[in-house]
N, C-alpha and C positions, 0 to 999 in steps of 0.2 A: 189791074195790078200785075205783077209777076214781072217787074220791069228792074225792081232793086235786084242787086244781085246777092242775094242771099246768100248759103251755103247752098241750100235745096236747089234754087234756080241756076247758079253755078253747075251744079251736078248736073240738072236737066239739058244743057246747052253742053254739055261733053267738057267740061273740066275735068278733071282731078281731084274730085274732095274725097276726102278718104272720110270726116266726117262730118255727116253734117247737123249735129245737134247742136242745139244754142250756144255759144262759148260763153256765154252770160250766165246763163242757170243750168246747160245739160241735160235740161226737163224734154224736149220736143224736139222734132226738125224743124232747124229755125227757115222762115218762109220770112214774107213780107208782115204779115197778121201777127205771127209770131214777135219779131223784133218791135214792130209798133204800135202792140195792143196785147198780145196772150201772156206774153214773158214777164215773170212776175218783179222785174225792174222795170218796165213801161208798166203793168195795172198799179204797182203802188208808184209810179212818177204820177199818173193820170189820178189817182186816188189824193195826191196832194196838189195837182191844178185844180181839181173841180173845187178841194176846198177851198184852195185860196180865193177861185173866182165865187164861190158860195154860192153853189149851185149842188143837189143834189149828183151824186155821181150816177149816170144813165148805166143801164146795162147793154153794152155791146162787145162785140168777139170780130168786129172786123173794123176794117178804115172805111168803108163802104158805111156800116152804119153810124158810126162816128162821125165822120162826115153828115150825114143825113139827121143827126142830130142836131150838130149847132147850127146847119141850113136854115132850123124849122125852129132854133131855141127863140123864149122870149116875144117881145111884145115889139120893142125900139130896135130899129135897125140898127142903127149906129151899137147896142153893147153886144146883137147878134155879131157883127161885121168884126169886132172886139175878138171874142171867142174863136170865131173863124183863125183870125191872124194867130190868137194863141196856142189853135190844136195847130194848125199848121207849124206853125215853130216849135212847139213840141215835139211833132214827129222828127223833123228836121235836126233838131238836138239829140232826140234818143237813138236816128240812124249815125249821129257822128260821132257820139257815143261808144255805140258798138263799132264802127270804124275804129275807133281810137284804143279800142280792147282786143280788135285784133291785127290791128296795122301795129300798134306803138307800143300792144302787151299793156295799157293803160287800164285799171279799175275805178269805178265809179260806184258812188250809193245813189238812190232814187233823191232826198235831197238836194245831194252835187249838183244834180242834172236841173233840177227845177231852179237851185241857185243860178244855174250857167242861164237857164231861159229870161233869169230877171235884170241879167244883165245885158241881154240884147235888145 
């Protein structure tokens, strides 16, 4: 990881961030783990995928084990291969997301965002 460009990782590569706390929630320096797993608009977006996919929610704190989870979910390839495509599009909606709230000033609820994934 360490490849989004964060607020954190911004900083660490010599920008200019004067801050860099989540602009989402204000809780943490927002990182990569931060924006697509800690920040409590990704655990409750991920808290309404697992339900809809009806799957208990797993507990993990990184993309690393997330990942490493749907790798290994299940039994059938084909609903694991399923869940893969949906945490990947997940992430990918809750990083444009946060783009869109600080590129466009744009806010979102955790809903929004799971709506925006059902429509792709």
């Amino acid at each position: 990881m360490g490849r989004i460009p964060s607020n954190l990782a911004l900083k660490r590569r010599g920008v200019a961030i004067i801050n860099t706390s989540c602009p989402q929630c204000h809780l943490e320096n927002e990182d990569t783990e931060h924006i697509l797993i800690r920040c409590p608009v990704a655990s409750n977006v991920w808290d309404l995928i697992f339900k809809w996919c009806n799957i208990p929610k797993p507990q993990f704190q990184t993309v690393g084990e997330l990942i490493g989870f749907v790798k290994t979910w299940g039994i059938r390839r084909r609903r694991r291969n399923n869940l893969i495509c949906v945490c990947f599009g997940v992430m990918w909606i809750l990083w444009k997301t946060r783009c869109d709230g600080v590129l466009k000033n744009k806010r979102t609820s955790p809903p929004l965002v799971k709506s925006t994934k059902a429509k792709h």
